[in-house]
mmCIF file of the N, C-alpha and C atoms, coordinates in Angstrom:
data_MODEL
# 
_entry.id   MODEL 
# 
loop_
_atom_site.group_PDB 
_atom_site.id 
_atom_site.type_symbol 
_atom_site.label_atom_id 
_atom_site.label_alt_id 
_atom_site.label_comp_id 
_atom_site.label_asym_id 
_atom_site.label_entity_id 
_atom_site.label_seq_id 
_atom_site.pdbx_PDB_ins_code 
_atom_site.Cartn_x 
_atom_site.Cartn_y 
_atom_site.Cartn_z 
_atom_site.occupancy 
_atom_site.B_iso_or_equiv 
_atom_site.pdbx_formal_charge 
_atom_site.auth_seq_id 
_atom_site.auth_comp_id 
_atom_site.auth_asym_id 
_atom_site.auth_atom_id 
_atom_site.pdbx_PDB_model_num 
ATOM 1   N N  . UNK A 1 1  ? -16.716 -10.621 -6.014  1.00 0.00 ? 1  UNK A N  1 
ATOM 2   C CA . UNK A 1 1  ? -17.779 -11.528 -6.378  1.00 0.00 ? 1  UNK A CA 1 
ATOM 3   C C  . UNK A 1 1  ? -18.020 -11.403 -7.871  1.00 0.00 ? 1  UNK A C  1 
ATOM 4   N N  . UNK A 1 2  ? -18.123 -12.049 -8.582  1.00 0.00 ? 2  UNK A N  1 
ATOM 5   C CA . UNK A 1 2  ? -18.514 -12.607 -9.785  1.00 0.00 ? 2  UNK A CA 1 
ATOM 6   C C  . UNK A 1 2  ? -20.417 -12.960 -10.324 1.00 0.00 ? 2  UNK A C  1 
ATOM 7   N N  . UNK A 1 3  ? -20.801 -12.528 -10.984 1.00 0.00 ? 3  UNK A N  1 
ATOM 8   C CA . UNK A 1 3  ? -22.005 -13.221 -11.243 1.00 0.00 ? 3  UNK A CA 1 
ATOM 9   C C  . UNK A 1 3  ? -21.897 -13.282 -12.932 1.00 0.00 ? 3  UNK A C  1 
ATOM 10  N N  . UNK A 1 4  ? -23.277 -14.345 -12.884 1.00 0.00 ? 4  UNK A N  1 
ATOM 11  C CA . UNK A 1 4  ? -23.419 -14.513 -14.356 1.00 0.00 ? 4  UNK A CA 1 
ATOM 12  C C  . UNK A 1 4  ? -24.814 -15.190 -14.554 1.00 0.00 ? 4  UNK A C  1 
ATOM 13  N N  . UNK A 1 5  ? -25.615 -14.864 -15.103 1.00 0.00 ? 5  UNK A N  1 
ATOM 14  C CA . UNK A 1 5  ? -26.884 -14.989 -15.581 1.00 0.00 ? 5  UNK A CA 1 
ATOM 15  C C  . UNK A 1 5  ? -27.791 -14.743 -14.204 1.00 0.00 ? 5  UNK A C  1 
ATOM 16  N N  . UNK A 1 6  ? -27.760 -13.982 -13.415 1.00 0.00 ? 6  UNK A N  1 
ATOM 17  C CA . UNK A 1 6  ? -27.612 -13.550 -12.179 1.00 0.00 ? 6  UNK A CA 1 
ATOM 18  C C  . UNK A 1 6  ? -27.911 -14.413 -11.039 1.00 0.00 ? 6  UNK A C  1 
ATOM 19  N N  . UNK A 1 7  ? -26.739 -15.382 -11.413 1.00 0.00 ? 7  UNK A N  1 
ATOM 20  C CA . UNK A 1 7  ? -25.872 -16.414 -10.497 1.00 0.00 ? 7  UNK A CA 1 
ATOM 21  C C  . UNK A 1 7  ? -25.209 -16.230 -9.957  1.00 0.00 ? 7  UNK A C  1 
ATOM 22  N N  . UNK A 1 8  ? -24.716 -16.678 -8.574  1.00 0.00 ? 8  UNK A N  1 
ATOM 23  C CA . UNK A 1 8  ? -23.081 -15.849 -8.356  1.00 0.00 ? 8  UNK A CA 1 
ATOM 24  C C  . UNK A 1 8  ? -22.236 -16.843 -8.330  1.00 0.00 ? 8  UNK A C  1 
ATOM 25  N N  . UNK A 1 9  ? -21.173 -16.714 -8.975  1.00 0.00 ? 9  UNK A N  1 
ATOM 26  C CA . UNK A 1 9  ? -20.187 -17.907 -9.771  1.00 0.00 ? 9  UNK A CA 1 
ATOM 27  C C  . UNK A 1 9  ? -18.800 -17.820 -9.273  1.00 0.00 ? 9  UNK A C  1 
ATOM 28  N N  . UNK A 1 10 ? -18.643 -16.604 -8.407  1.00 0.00 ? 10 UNK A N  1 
ATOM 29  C CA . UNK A 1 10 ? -17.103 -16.887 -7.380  1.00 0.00 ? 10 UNK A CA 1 
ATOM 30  C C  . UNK A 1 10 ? -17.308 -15.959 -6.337  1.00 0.00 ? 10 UNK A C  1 
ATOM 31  N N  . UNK A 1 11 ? -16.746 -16.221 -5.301  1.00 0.00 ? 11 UNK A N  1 
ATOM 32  C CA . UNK A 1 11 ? -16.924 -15.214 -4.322  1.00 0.00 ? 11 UNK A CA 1 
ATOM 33  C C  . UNK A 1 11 ? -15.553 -15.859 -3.353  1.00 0.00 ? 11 UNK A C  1 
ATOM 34  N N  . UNK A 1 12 ? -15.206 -14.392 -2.724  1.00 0.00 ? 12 UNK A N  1 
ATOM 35  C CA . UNK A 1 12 ? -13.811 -14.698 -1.788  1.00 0.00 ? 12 UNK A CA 1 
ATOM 36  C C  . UNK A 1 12 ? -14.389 -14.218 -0.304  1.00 0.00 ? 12 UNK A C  1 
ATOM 37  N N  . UNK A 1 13 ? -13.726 -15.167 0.443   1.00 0.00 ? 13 UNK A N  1 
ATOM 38  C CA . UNK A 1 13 ? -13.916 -14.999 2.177   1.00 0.00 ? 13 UNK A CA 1 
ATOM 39  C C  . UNK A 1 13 ? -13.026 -14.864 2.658   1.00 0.00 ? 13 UNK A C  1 
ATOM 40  N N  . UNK A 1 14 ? -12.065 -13.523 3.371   1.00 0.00 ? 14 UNK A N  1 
ATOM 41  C CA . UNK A 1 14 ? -11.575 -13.366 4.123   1.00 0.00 ? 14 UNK A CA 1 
ATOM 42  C C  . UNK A 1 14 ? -11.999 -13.650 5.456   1.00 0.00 ? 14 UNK A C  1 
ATOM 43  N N  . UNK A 1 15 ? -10.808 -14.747 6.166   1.00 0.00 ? 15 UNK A N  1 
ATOM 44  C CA . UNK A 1 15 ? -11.270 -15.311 7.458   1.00 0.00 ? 15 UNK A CA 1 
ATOM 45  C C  . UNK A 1 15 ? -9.972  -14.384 8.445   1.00 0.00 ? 15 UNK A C  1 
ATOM 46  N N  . UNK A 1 16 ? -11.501 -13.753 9.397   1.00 0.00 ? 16 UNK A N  1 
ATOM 47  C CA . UNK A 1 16 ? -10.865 -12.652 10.698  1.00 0.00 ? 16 UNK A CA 1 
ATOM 48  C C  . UNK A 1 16 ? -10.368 -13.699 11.873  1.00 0.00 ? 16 UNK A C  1 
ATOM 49  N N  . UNK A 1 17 ? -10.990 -14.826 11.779  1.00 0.00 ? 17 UNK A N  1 
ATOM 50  C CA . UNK A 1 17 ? -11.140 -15.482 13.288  1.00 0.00 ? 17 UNK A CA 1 
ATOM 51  C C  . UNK A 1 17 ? -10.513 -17.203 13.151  1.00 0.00 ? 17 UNK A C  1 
ATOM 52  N N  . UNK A 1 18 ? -10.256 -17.383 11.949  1.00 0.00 ? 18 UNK A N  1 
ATOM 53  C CA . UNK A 1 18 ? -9.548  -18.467 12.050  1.00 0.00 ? 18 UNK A CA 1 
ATOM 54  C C  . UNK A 1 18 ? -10.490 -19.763 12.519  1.00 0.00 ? 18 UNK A C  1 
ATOM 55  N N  . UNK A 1 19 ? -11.608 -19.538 12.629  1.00 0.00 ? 19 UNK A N  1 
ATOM 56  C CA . UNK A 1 19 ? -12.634 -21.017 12.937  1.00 0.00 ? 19 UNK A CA 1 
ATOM 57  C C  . UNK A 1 19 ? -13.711 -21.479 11.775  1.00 0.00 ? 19 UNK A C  1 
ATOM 58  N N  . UNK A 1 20 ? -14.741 -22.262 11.502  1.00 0.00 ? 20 UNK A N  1 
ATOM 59  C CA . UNK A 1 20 ? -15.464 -23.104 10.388  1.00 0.00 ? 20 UNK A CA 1 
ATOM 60  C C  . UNK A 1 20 ? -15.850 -21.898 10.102  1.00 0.00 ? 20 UNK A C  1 
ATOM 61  N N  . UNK A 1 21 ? -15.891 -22.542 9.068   1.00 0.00 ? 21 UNK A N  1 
ATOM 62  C CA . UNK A 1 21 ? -16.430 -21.524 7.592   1.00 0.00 ? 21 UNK A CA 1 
ATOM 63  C C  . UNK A 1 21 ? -17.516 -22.636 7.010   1.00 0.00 ? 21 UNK A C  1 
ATOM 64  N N  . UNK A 1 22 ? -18.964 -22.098 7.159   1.00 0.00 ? 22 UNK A N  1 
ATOM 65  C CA . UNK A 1 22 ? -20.216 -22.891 6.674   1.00 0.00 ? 22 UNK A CA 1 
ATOM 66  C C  . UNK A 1 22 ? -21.151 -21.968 5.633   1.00 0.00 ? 22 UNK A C  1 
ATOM 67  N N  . UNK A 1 23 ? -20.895 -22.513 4.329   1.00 0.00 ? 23 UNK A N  1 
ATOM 68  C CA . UNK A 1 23 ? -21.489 -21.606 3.299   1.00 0.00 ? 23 UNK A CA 1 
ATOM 69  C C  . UNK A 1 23 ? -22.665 -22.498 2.552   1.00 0.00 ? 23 UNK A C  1 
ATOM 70  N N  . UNK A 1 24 ? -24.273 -22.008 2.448   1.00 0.00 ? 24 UNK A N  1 
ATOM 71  C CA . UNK A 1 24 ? -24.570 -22.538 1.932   1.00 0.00 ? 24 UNK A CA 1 
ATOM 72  C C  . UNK A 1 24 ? -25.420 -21.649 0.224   1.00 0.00 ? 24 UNK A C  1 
ATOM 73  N N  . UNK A 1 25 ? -25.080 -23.084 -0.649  1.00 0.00 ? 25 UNK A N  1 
ATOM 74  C CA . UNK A 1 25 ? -24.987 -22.703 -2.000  1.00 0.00 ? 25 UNK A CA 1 
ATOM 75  C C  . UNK A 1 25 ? -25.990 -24.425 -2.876  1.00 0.00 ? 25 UNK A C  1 
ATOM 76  N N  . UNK A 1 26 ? -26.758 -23.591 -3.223  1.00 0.00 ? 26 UNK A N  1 
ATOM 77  C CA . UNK A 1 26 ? -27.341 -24.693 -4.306  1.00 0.00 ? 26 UNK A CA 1 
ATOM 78  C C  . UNK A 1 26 ? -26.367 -25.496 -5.204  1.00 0.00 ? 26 UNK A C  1 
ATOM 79  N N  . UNK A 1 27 ? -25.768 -24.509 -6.084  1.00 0.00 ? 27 UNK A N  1 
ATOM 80  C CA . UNK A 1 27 ? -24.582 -25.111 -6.268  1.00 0.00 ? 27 UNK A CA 1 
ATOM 81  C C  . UNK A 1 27 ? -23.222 -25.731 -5.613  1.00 0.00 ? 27 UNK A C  1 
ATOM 82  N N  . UNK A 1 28 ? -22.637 -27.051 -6.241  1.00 0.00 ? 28 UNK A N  1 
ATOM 83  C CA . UNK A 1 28 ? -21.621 -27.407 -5.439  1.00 0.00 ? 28 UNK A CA 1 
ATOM 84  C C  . UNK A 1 28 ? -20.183 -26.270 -5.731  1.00 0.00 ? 28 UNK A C  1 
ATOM 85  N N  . UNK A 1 29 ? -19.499 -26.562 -4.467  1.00 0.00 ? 29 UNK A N  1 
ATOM 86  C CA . UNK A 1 29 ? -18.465 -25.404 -4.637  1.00 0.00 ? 29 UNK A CA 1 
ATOM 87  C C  . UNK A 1 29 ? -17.152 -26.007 -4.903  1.00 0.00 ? 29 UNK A C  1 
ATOM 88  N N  . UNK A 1 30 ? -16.509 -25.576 -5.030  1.00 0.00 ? 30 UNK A N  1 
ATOM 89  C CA . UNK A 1 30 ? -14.906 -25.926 -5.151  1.00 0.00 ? 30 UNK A CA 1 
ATOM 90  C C  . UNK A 1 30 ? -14.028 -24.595 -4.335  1.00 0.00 ? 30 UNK A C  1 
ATOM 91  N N  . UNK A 1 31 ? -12.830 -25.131 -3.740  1.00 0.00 ? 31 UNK A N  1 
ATOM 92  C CA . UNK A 1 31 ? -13.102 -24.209 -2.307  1.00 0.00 ? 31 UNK A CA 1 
ATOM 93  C C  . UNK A 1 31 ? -11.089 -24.220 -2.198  1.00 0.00 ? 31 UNK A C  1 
ATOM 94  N N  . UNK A 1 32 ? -10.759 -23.001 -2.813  1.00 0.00 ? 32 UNK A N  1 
ATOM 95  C CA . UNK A 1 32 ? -8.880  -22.589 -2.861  1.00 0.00 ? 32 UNK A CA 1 
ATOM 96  C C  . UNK A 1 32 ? -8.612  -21.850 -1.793  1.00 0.00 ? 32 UNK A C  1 
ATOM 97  N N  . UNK A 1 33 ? -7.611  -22.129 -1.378  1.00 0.00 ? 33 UNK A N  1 
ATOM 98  C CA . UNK A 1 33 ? -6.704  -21.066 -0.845  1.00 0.00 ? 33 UNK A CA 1 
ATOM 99  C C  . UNK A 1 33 ? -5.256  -20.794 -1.045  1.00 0.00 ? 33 UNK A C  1 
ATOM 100 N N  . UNK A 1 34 ? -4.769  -19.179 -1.431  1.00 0.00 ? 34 UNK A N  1 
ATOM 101 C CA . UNK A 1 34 ? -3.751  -19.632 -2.549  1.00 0.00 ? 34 UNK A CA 1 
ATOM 102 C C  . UNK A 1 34 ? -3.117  -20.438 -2.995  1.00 0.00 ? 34 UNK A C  1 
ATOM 103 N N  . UNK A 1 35 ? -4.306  -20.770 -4.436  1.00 0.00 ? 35 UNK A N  1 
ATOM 104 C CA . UNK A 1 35 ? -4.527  -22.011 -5.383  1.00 0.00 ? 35 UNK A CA 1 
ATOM 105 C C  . UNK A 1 35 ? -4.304  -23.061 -5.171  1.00 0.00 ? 35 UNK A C  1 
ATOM 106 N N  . UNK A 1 36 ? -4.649  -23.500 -3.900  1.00 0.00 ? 36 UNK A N  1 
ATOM 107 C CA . UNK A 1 36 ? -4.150  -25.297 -3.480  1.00 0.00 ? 36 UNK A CA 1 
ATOM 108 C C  . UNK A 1 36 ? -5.973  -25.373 -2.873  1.00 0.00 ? 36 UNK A C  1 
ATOM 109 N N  . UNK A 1 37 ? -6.472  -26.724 -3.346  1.00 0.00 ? 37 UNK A N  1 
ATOM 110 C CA . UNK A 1 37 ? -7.722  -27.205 -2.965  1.00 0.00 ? 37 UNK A CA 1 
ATOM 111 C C  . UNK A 1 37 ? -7.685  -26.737 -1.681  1.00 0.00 ? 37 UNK A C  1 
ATOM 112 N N  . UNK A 1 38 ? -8.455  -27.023 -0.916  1.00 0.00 ? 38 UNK A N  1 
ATOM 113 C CA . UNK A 1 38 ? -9.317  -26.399 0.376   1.00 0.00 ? 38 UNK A CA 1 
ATOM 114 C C  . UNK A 1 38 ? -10.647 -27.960 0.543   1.00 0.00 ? 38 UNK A C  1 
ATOM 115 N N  . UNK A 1 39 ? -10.172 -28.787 1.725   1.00 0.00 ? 39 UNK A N  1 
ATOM 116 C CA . UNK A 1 39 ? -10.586 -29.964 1.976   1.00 0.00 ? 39 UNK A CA 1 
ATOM 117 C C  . UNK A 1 39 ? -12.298 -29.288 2.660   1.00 0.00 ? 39 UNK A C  1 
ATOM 118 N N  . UNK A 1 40 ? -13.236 -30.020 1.990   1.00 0.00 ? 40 UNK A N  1 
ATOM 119 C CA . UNK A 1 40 ? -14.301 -29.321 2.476   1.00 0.00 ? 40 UNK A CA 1 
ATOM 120 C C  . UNK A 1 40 ? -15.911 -30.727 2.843   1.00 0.00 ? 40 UNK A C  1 
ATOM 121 N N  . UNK A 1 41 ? -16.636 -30.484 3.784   1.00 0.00 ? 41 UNK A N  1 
ATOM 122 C CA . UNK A 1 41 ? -17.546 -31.102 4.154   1.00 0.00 ? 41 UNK A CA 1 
ATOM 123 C C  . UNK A 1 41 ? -18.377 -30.849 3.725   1.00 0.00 ? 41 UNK A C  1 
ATOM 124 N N  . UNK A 1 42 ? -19.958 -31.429 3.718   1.00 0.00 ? 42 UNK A N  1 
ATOM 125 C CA . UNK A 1 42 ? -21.081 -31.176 3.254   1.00 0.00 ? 42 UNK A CA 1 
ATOM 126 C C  . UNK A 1 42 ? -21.870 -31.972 4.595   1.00 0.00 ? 42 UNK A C  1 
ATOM 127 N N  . UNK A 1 43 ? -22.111 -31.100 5.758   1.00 0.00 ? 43 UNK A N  1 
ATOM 128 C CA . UNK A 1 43 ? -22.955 -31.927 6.901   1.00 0.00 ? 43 UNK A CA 1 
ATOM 129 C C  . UNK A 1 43 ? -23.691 -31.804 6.405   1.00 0.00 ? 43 UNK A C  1 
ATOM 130 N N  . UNK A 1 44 ? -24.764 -31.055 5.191   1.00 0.00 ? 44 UNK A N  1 
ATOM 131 C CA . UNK A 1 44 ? -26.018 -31.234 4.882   1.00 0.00 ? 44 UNK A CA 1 
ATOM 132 C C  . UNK A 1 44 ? -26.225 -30.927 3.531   1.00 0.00 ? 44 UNK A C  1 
ATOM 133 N N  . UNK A 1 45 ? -27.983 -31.312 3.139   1.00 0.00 ? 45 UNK A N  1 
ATOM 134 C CA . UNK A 1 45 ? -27.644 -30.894 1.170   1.00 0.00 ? 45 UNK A CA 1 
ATOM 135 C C  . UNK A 1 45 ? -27.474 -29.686 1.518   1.00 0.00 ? 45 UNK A C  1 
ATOM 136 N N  . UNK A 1 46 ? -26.665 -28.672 0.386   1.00 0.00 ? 46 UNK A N  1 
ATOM 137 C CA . UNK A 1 46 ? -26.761 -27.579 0.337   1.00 0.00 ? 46 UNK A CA 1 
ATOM 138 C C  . UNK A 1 46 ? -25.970 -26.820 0.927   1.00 0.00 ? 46 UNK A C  1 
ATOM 139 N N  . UNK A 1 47 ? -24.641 -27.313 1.869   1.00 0.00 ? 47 UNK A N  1 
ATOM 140 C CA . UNK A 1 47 ? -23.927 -26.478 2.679   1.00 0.00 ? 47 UNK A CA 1 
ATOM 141 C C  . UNK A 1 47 ? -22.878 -27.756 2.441   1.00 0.00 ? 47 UNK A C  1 
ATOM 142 N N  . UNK A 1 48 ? -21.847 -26.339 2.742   1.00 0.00 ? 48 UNK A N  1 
ATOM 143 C CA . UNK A 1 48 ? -20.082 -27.023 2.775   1.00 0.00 ? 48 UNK A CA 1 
ATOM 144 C C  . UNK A 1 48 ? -19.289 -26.181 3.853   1.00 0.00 ? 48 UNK A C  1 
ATOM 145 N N  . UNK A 1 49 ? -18.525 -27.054 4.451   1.00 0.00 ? 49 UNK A N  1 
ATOM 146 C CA . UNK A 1 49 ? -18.097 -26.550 5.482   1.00 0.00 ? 49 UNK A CA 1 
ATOM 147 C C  . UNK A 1 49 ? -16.138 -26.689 5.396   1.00 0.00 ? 49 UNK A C  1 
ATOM 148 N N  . UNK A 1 50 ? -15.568 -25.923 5.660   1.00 0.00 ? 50 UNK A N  1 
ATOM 149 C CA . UNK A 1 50 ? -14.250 -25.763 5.551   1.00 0.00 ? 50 UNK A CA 1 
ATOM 150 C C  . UNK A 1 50 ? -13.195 -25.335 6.852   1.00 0.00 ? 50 UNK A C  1 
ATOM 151 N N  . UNK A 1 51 ? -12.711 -25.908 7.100   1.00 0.00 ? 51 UNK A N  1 
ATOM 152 C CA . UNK A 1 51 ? -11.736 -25.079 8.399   1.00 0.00 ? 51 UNK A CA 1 
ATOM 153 C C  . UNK A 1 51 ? -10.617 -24.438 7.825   1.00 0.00 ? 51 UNK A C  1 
ATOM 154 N N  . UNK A 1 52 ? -10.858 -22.887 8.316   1.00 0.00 ? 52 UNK A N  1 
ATOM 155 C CA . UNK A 1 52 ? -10.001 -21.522 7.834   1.00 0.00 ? 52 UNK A CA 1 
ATOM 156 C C  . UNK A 1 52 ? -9.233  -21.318 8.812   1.00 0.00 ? 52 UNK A C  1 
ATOM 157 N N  . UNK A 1 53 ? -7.777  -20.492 8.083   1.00 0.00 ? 53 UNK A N  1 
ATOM 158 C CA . UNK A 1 53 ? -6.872  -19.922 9.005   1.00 0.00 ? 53 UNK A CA 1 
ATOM 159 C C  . UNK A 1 53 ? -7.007  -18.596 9.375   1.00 0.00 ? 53 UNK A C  1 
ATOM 160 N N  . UNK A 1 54 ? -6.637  -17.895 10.074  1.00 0.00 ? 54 UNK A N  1 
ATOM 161 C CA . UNK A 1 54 ? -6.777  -16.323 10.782  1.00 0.00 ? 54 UNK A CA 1 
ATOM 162 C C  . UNK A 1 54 ? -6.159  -15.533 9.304   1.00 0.00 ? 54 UNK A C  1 
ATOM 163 N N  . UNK A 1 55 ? -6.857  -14.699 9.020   1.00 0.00 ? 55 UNK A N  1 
ATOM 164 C CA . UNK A 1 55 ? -6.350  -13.888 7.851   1.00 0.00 ? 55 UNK A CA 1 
ATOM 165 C C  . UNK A 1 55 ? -5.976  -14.658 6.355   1.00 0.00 ? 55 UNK A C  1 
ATOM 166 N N  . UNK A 1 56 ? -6.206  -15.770 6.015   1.00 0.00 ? 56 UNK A N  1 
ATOM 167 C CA . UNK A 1 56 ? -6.330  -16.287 4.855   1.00 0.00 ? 56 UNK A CA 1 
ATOM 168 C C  . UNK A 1 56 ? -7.563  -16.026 4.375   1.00 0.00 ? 56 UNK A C  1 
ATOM 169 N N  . UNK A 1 57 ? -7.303  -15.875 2.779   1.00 0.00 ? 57 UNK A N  1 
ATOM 170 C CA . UNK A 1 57 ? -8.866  -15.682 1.482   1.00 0.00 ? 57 UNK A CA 1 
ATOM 171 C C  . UNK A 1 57 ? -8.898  -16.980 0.754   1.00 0.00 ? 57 UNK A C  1 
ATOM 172 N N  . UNK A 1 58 ? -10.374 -16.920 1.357   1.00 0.00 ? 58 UNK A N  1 
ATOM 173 C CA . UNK A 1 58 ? -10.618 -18.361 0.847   1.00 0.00 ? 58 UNK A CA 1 
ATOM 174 C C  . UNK A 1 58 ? -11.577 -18.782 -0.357  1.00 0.00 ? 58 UNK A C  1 
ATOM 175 N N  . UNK A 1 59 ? -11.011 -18.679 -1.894  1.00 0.00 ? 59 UNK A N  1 
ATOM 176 C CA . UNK A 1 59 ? -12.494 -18.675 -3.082  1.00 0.00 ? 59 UNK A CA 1 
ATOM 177 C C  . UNK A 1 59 ? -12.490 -19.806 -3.317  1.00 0.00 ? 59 UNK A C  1 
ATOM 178 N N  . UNK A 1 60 ? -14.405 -19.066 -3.561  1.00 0.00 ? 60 UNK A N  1 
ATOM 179 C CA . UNK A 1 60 ? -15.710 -20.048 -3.869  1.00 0.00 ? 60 UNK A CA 1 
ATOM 180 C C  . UNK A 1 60 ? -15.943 -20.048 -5.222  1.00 0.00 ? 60 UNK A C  1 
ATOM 181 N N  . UNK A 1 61 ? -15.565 -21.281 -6.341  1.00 0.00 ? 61 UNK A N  1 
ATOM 182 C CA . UNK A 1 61 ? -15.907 -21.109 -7.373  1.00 0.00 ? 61 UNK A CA 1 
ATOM 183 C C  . UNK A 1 61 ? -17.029 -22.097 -7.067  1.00 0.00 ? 61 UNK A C  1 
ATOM 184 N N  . UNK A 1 62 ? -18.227 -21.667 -8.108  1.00 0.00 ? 62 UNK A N  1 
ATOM 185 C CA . UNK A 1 62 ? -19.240 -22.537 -8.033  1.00 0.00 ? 62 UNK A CA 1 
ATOM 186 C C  . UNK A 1 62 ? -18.949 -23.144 -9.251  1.00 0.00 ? 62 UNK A C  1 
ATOM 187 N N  . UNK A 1 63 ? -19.574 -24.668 -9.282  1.00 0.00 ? 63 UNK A N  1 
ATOM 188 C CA . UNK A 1 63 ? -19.176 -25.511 -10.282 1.00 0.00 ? 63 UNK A CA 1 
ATOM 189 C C  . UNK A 1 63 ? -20.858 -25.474 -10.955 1.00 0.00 ? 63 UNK A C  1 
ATOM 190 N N  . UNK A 1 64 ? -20.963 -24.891 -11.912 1.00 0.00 ? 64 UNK A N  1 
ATOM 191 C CA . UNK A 1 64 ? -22.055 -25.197 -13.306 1.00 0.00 ? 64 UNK A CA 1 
ATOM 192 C C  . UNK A 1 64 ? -22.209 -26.092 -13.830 1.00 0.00 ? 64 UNK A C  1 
# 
């Protein structure tokens, strides 16, 4: 995890179980998995939702 102005500005998710991944962040995210975009939802303000594979890391850069 990353912070900065005590923001947190990247963070990585190792996925155990291979099902949605729902993160919520004031900021909008931008969402890799080794370095190829990561297609992601927003069912609501404030949350993004992503479908993960079993044992893939999945980073959260927040966009400033």
């Amino acid at each position: 995890m990353r912070w900065q102005n005590g923001r947190l500005t990247e963070a990585a998710i190792l996925s155990k179980a291979g099902n949605l991944c729902r993160v919520r962040s004031a900021a909008a995210l931008q969402v890799t998995s080794q370095g190829k975009p990561v297609s992601v939802t927003q069912p609501e303000k404030d949350v993004v939702e992503f479908k993960t594979t079993t044992e893939a890391t999945y980073k959260l850069i927040a966009k400033l």
